[in-house]
C-alpha positions in Angstrom: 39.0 116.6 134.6 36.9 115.5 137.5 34.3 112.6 137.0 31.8 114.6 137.8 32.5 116.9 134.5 33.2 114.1 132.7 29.7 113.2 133.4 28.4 116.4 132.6 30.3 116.6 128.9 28.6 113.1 128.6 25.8 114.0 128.9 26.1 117.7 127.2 27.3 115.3 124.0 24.4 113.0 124.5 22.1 115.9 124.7 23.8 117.4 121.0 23.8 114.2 119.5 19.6 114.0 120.5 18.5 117.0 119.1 20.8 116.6 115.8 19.2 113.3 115.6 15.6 115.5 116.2 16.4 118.0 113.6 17.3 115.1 111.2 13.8 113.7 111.7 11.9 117.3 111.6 13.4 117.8 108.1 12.0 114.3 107.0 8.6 115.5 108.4 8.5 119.0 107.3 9.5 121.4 104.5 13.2 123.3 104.9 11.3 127.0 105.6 9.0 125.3 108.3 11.6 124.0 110.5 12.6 126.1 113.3 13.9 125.3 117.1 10.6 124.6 118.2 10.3 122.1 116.1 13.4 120.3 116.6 12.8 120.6 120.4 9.4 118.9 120.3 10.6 116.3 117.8 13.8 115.8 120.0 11.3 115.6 123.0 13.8 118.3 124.4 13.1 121.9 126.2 13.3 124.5 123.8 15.8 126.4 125.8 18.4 123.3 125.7 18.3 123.6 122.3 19.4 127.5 122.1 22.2 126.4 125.1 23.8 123.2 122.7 23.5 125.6 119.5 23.5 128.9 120.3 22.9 129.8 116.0 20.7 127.9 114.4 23.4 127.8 111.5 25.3 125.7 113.7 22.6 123.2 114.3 22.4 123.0 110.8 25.6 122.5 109.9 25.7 119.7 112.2 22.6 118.5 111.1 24.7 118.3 107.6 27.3 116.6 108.0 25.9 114.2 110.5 23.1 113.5 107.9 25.4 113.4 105.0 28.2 110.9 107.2 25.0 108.2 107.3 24.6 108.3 103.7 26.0 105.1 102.1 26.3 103.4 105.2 23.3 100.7 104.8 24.6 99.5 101.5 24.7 95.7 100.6 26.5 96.4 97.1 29.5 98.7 97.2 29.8 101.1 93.5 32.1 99.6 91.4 33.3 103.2 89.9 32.4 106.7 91.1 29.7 107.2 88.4 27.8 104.4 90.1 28.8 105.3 94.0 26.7 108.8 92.9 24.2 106.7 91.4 23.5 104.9 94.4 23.8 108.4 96.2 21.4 109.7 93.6 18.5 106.7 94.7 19.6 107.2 98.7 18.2 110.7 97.8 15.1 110.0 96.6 13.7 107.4 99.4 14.9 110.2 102.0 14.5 113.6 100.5 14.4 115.2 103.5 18.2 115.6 103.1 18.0 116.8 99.8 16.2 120.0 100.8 18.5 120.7 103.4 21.2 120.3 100.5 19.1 122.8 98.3 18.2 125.4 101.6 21.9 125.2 102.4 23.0 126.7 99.2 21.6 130.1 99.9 23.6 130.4 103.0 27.1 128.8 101.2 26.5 131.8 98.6 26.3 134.6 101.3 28.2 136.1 103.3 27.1 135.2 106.7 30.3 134.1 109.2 29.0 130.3 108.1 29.1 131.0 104.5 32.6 129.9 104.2 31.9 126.6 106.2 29.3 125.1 103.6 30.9 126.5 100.8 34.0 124.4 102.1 32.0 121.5 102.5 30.7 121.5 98.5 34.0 121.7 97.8 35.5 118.7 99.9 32.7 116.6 98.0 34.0 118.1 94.2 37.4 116.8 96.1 36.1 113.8 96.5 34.6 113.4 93.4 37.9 114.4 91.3 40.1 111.9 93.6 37.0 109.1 92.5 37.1 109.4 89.0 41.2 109.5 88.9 41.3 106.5 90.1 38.7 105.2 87.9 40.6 107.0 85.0 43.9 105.2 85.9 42.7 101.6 86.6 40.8 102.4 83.3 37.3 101.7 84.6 36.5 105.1 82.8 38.2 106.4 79.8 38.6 109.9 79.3 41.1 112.9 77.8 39.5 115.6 80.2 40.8 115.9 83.7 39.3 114.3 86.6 38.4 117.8 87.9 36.5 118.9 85.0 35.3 115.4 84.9 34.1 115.8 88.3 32.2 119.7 88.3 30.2 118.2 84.9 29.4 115.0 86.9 28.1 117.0 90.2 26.7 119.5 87.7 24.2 116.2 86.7 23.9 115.5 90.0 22.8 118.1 91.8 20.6 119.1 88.8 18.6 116.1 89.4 18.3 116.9 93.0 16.8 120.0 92.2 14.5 118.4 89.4 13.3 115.3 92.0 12.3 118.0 94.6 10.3 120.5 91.9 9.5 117.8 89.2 8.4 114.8 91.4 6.8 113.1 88.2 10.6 112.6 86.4 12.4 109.8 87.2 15.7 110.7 87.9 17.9 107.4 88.5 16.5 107.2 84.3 17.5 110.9 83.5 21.0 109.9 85.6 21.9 107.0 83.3 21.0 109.2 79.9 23.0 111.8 81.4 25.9 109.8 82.1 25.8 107.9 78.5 26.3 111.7 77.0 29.1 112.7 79.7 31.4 109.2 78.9 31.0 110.0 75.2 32.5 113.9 76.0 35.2 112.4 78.2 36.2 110.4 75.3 36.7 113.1 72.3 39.5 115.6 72.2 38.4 119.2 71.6 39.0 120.0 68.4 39.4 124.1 68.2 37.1 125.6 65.4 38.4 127.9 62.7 38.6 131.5 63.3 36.9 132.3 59.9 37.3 136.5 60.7 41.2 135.9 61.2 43.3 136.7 58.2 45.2 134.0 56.9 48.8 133.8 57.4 49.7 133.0 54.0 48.7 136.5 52.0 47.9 136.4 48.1 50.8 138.1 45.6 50.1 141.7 45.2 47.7 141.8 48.4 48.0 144.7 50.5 49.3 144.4 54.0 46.7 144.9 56.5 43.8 144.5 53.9 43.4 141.1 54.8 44.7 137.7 52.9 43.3 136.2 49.9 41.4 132.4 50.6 44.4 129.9 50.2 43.5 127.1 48.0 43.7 123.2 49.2 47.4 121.5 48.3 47.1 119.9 44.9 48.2 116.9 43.2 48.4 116.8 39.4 45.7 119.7 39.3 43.5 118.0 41.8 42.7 118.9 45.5 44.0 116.8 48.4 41.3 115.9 50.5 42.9 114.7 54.2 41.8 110.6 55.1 39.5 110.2 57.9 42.8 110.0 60.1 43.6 112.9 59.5 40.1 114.7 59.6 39.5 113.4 63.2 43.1 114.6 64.4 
């Protein structure tokens, strides 16, 4: 490669670098539906038509525009989380002092759920963070900074469930204080984590213990408790809570 298209790829990567930085910015300033190339162009202080020549789709811009914006995230923090519930906490209160991003989480959504040629490409990118998430809380479950029976991946879709949730909720319910809502949520997930499901009685089933004289097929008789000395045996609270 000759310097002088070194140069130019400098400056082609400057150039990209200027107007994904612009498009960050528009989105701060202006809704997700209102933000178009113009407006990137003028906010990047670039011509419109370098724009279309750096991105020729506008789903590309934007999927740079992602994952630049969603790279700076965390990266100004004083106190580092000491678990993952707390590292999405601190995500959680990034959001709301730049929601900017946050719309361009919720607009993206519609484009991961089609079937556009980019489709694939965000829906691959809401999976690397459910990845991230479930590698998170393992860790936390095996240093036992979290306690919990259910696996880390269910652990983690019920945890971005809350999460992105409250995203939606800060953008269309400004008056409700999410980091609050977070913590309440949170208190209800860690009790869940904690309890083993307990399967319920099938009470339309037929027993498999049939009364004498019942007729096959016609379903069994109710089988009475165990009894001692004429008297029921009711379990101990050990066994209740098995």
């Amino acid at each position: 490669m000759t310097d002088q298209h070194a140069a130019a790829l400098e400056d082609e990567q400057s150039l990209a670098e200027r107007i994904v930085r612009g498009a960050i910015r528009a989105y701060r300033l202006h809704p997700f539906d209102q933000v178009d190339a113009a407006v990137v162009a003028e906010v990047a202080g670039v011509p419109l038509d370098a724009v279309a020549r750096v991105f020729p789709t506008w789903d590309a811009l934007l999927l740079v525009t992602y994952d630049r914006w969603t790279q700076l995230r965390g990266t100004r923090r004083s106190v580092q989380p000491s678990c993952t519930i707390e590292h999405v906490r601190m995500t959680l209160a990034e959001d709301v002092a730049d929601p900017g991003l946050v719309r361009v989480l919720a607009g993206v959504i519609n484009i991961a759920a089609a079937e556009s040629g980019f489709a694939e490409l965000f829906r691959k990118r809401f999976e690397e963070y459910v990845g991230e998430l479930t590698a998170g809380l393992q860790r936390d479950f095996d240093a036992e900074t979290e306690r919990s029976v259910v696996p880390a991946d269910v652990a983690a879709t019920q945890l971005l469930a809350v999460y992105e949730g409250l995203q939606i909720q800060m953008l269309v319910r400004p008056h409700v204080d999410v980091l609050v809502e977070y913590d309440r949520a949170v208190r209800t997930l860690r009790q869940g984590w904690q309890q083993r499901a307990v399967p319920a009685w099938d009470l339309d089933a037929p027993s498999a213990v049939a009364a004498p004289g019942a007729v096959p097929g016609a379903g069994a008789a109710p089988v009475s408790p165990p009894t001692v000395t004429g008297l029921p045996v009711v379990p101990d609270a050990t066994t209740r809570s098995a």
